[in-house]
N, C-alpha and C positions, 0 to 999 in steps of 0.2 A: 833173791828171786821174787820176793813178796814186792818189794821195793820197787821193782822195774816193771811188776805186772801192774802196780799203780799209778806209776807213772806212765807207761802206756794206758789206761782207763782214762785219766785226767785227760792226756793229750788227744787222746779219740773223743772224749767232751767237747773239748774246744772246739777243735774240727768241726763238728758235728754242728756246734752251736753258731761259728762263722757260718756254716752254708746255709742254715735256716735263717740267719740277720739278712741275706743277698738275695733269698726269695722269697722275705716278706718286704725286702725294700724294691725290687723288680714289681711285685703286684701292686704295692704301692703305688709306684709309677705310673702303669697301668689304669689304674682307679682314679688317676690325681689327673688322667689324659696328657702326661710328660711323657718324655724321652729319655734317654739315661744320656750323657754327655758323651759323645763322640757317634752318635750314631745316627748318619745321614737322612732326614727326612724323606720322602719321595711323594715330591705330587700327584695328587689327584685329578683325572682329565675329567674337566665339565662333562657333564650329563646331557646328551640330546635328545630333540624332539623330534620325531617326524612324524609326517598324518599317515592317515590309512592310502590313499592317493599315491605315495612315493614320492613326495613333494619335497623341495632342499629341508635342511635338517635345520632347525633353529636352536640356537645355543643356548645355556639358562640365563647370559646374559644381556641376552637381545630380549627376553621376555619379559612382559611388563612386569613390576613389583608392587606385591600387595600392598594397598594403600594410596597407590596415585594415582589421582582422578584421567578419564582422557579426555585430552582438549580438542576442541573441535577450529579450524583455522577457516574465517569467513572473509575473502576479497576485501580488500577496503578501497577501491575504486574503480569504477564501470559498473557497479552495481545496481540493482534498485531495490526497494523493500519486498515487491514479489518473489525474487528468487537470486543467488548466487552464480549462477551457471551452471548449477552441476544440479537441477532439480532440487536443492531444497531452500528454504527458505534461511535468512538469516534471525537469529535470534533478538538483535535489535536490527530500525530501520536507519538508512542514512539520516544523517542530520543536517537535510537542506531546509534554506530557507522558502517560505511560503512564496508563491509568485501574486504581484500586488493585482490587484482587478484592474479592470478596466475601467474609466467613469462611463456613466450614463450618456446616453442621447438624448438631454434636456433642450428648451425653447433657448438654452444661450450657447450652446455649440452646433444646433440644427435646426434645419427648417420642415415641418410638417405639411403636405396639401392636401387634398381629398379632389376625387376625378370621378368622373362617371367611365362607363364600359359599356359595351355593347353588346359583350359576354362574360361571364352569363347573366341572363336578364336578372333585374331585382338586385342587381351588384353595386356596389362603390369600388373604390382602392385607392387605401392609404400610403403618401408615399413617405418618409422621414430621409434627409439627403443631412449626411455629415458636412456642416459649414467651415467646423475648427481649426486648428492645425495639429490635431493630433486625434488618435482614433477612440472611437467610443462604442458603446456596445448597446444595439436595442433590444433591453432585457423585456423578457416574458410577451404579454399583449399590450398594446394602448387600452385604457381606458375609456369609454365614449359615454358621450352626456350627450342628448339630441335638445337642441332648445334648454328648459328648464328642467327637466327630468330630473327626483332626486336620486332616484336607481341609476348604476352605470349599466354600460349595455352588454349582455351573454357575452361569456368567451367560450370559443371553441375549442374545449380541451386535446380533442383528437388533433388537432392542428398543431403542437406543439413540437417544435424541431428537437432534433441530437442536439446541437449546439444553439448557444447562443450563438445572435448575426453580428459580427464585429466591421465596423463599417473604418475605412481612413478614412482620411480627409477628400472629399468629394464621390464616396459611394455611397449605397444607397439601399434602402431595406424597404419592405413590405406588406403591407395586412390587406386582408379582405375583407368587407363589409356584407354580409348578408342583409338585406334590407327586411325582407317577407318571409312567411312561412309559406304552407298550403294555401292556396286561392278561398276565400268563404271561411276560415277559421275565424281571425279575430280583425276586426275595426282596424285599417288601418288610419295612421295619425299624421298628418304633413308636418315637415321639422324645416323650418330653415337655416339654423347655425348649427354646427356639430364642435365638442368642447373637447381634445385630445389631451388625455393624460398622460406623458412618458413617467415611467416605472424607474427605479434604480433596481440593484442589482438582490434588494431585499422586497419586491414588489412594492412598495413605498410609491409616494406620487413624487415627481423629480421636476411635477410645475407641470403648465396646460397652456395650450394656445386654440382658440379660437376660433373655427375656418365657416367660411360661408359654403352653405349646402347648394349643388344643382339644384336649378329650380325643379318644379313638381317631385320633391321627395320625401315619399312616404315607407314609417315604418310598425312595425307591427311588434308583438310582444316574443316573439319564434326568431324572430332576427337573432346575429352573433356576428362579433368579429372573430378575426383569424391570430395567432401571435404572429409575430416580426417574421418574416421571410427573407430569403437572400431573391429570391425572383417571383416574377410576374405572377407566373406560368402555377408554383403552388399555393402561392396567395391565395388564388381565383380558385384552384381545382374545388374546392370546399361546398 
């Protein structure tokens, strides 16, 4: 009896001792984030987003991931540096090339004259007529020397156009001559030859021609020319 009551003790040991080796290798498991062999995984459904709005649901994998910058996608043709289409501007500007200038309307593509008027009194008007075969630009004002003068003569800043006057080959640009100021101010001076200095595109002298003055003309220290005109009409207004 002793003998089987000890061999039953033993055998309830064992027992006892196998089921505590199966749930400390199960917690194991557990602990180790494994599975135990033969027991079916089951997916996890992604997690969604939705706004307060009611707005479609966005996945976790449609949403950006921390860490990646976001690009911004700018037109790359029909463009210009001010803006992309969509109000904002581009980050860099196109990379076009520079458009060349124009040359000058110098004494060897054009010819210069000077004319009297009938209005407004105390007036000249200069003309410069493109002779070339290709077109030129009469930048800024002519320069004027009356006689020997070493001063050049007043320009009329308010006169200065939007654009420069870009003349083809046989058009024709404009300035006005103020002769006098107020009547009784200063001495005026008789000039017979006026000296015209065309400009390049850096106000620079681009060379001078010559012209004989209408007889009896006199000028005074309040005089001014006008810059290059496209017409008659605002040469003179001045």
């Amino acid at each position: 009896m002793r003998t089987n009551r000890i061999r039953t003790t033993v055998l309830a040991a064992t027992a006892l001792a196998a089921a505590l080796s199966l749930t400390a290798c199960g917690g194991e498991d557990k602990a180790m984030g494994t599975k135990p062999a033969g027991v079916a995984e089951t997916a996890t459904p992604a997690a969604t987003n939705t706004d307060n709005t009611g707005g479609t649901a966005q996945s976790d994998a449609d949403a950006p991931k921390a860490g990646t910058p976001d690009t911004q996608t700018v037109p790359a043709e029909g463009k210009h540096a001010g803006g992309n289409g969509n109000g904002k501007k581009p980050e860099t500007a196109p990379n076009e090339k520079a458009a060349p200038s124009i040359p000058a309307c110098t004494p060897t593509n054009s010819t210069v004259k000077v004319s009297s008027v009938s209005r407004p009194i105390n007036h000249l008007l200069l003309t410069v007529t493109n002779t070339g075969s290709t077109d030129c630009a009469a930048y800024y004002a002519p320069f004027l020397r009356f006689d020997d003068a070493q001063a050049v003569y007043p320009v009329l800043d308010d006169s200065k156009p939007q654009a420069v006057v870009t003349l083809a080959p046989g058009e024709k640009a404009y300035a006005g001559i103020a002769l006098l100021g107020e009547p009784g101010q200063n001495e005026p001076v008789k000039s017979d030859n006026l000296g015209v200095i065309m400009v390049d595109k850096n106000n620079e002298s681009a060379g001078e021609s010559t012209l004989k003055l209408p007889a009896e003309t006199y000028t005074d220290s309040l005089g001014f020319v006008t810059y290059w005109q496209s017409d008659v009409e605002t040469a003179l207004m001045f």
